[in-house]
Each structure stands twice: as structure tokens, then as C-alpha cells.
N, C-alpha and C positions, 0 to 999 in steps of 0.2 A: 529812304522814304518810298513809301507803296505809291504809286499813280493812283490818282482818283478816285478810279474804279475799283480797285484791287482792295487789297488789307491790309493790316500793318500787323506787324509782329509785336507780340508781347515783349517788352523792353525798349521800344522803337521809341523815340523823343517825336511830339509832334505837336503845335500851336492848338489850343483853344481861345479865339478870340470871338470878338465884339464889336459889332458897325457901332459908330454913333445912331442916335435916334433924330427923327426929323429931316425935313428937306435941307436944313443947310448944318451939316454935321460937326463943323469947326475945325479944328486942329486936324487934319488926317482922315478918314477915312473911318479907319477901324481906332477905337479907342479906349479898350482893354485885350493885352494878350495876357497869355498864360503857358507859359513850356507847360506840357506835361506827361508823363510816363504811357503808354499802352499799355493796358491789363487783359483788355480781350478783346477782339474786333471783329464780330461773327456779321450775319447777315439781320441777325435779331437786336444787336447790342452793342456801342459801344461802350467799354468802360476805361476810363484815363484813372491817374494820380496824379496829382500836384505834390510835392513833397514839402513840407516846412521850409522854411526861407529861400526860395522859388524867386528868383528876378523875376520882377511882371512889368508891366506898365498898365498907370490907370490913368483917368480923369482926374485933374484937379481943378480949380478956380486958379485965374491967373496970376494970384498974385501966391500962390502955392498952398492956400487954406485946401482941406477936405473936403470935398464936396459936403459930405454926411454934417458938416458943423455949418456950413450956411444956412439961415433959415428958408424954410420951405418955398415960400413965399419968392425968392430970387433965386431960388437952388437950381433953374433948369436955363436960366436967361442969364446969368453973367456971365462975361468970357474966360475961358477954360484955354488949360495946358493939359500937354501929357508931362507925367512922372514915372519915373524907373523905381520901383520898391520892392522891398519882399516879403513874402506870404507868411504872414506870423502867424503866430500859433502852431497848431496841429494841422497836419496833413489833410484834404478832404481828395474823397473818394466819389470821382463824376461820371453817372450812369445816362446813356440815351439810346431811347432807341428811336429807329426812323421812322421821320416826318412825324411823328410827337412833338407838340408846340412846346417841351418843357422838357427837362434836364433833372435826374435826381440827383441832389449829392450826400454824400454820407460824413456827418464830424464826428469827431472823436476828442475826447482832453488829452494831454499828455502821458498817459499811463493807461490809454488805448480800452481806456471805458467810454462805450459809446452813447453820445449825448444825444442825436436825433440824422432825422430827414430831413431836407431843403429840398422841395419843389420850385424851379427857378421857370417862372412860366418865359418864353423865349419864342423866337420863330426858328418853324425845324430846320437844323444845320446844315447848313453844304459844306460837303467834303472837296478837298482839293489834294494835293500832292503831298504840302506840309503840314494837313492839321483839318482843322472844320472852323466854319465860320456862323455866326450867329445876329440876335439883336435881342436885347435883353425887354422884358415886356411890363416891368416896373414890380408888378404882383407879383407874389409867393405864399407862400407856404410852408410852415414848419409839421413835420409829424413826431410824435414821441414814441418810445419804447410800449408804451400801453396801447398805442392807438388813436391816441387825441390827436387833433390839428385844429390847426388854426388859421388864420389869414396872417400875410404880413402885409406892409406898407401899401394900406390902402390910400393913407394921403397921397403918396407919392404918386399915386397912380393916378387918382384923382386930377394933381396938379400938373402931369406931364400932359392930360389931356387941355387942363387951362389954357394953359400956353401952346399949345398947338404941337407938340412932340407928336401926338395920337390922335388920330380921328375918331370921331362914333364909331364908326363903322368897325377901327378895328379896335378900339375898345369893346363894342360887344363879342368879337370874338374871343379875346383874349377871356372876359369873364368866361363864354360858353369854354374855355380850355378850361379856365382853374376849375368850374363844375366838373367835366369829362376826369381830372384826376382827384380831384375829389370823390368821386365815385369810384377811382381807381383804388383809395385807400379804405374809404367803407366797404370796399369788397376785400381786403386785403390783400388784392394782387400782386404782379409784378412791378417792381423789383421787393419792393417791400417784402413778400415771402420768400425772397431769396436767399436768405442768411447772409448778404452782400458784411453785414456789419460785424460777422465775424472772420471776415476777411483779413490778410497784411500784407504790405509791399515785401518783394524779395531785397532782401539787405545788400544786397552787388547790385541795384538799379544806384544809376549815381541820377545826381541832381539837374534837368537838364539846364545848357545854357539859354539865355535870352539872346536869338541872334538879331546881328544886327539890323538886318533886313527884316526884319518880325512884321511888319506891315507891308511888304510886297503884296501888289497883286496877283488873284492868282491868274494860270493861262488857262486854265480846265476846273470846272467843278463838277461835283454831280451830288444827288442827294441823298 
């Protein structure tokens, strides 16, 4: 693993995770990781892979329900665990560049016709030794092959601010983000005009493991 400062090579295994949200975070600390691949790690960009059935760890509700099937309404107040699972479906391909509040990532189906963009609105990552660290900002974004986009879970954004996960404060910023990439795809900028989505994993990257330490603090970050 590159020190903080440094780079990571293309093939290199490295954590992308997730604070909890809010002052009292629950189980842990951090509560979604993700092994995943290095693809390029310049001073403009990084790009990871998660590869198909991928050990993660996520949130669930304590009694081991999915978050996503709780209704909205108690979806951010009941008590939560973490879970060990794996990344189904198809691979996604996750672009960032620095101190950008958001994350692109790229899907694909299984026979590597690509379905769209995900804009994951986020606060910008610090980097550390093994990986980058985040906080996920509820709002998103889908973009398609023509151009279209759209909002995603605005409820949810909504109701994280209900219950006190988000403040005004930084709920406004987070909308003035999704405008800022918003305007990033009506202009068709970067990454979008990258051809990022006719990209593919080299076939010798193997799958990384979920170590056990996956939530270690780190000693050093930087952004």
C-alpha cells in the first residue's frame, strides 16, 4: 500500500469506505467498506473497481432486515448492525476526482452493455495508507447514454435531514453540489466525455479480500 501521500499502483487492493452519518454513528465508526481494485491514481483522478461478488460490509437494521425495505419513515432511527455480504450483479467502475463532493460510478449488465452514471453526492475523501474514506450525502444522480438525468432519493434526503442525520446548513450545500454536477453533465464534461464506459478490468486482477481489520483507524490522511 502507497502512504497517504504517495499513489497506488494500478492492481493495488485498497478500502473505499463510509462514516456513519450523524453525531452518534452506532455500530462502528465506519459503516460500509468496499475492497477494491486500482485503475488509475493520478493527481486529477482516482479510478477503483469493485469486481462482482466483492465481500463488503454494510448497514443493516438490527434485527438483520435491509435497510432499503424499512419504511422511510423509521429507516434512519432504528438500531442497526453491520453485515458481511457480496456485491451482486455486475461490477461498478468508481471515478473521483479531488475535493469534488461526489463520486462517479459507472454500471454495466452482465454482458458489459453499459446501463448509465451514478453521481453519489459524498464529502470529498481523505486518503490514508489503505484506501479513502468518505460520508455518503443521501442525494444522487443517475445519468444515461443520451444525456438525460435525473435526481435520485430525494425522500431520503429529505428524511435524513428530519431526523437530524443533516443540518440546513449542510444540506444546502450538498444541493449547491448536486447543481455544481449537474452542470457538470449539461456541459458534458469530465468524466462523462471520457469514454470511461468503454473501459474493462484486466482479467489477472483477482478479487480483493475483506480484511479483517477493514475498519481500522487510520494514522495519517491527507486529501
Amino acid at each position: 500500500m502507497s502512504e497517504a501521500g504517495g499513489r497506488w499502483a494500478p492492481g493495488e487492493a485498497i478500502l473505499w469506505r463510509y462514516r456513519a452519518n450523524g453525531d452518534d454513528p452506532g455500530p462502528g465508526t465506519f459503516h460500509i467498506c468496499r475492497p477494491v481494485t486500482v485503475v488509475q491514481d493520478t493527481e486529477d483522478l482516482l479510478a477503483v473497481w469493485m469486481a462482482p461478488g466483492t465481500e463488503c460490509v454494510k448497514p443493516v437494521l438490527a434485527d438483520g432486515t435491509p435497510v432499503h425495505r424499512e419504511p422511510l419513515a423509521t429507516r434512519y432511527t432504528k438500531p442497526r448492525a453491520l453485515q458481511r455480504d457480496r456485491w451482486f450483479g455486475a461490477g461498478v467502475l468508481k471515478l473521483a476526482r479531488p475535493a469534488e463532493p461526489w463520486s462517479v460510478w459507472l454500471f454495466w449488465e452482465r454482458d458489459w452493455a453499459f446501463r448509465n452514471w451514478y453521481v453519489n453526492l459524498e464529502e470529498p475523501r481523505t486518503r490514508w495508507s489503505g484506501g479513502v474514506d468518505s460520508e455518503d450525502h443521501f442525494l444522487d444522480l443517475s445519468v444515461y447514454p443520451d444525456g438525460s438525468w435525473r435526481w435520485h432519493d430525494e425522500d431520503e434526503f429529505a428524511q435524513a435531514q428530519a431526523v437530524g442525520l443533516m443540518s440546513a446548513e449542510q444540506a444546502r450545500s450538498v444541493r449547491e453540489a448536486g447543481r455544481a454536477a449537474v452542470a457538470v453533465i449539461e456541459d458534458w464534461g469530465q468524466p462523462f466525455s471520457d469514454g470511461w464506459q468503454h473501459w474493462r478490468p484486466d482479467p489477472a486482477w483477482q478479487v480483493p479480500a475483506l480484511p479483517a481489520d477493514w475498519d481500522r483507524t487510520p494514522a495519517h490522511v491527507s486529501s
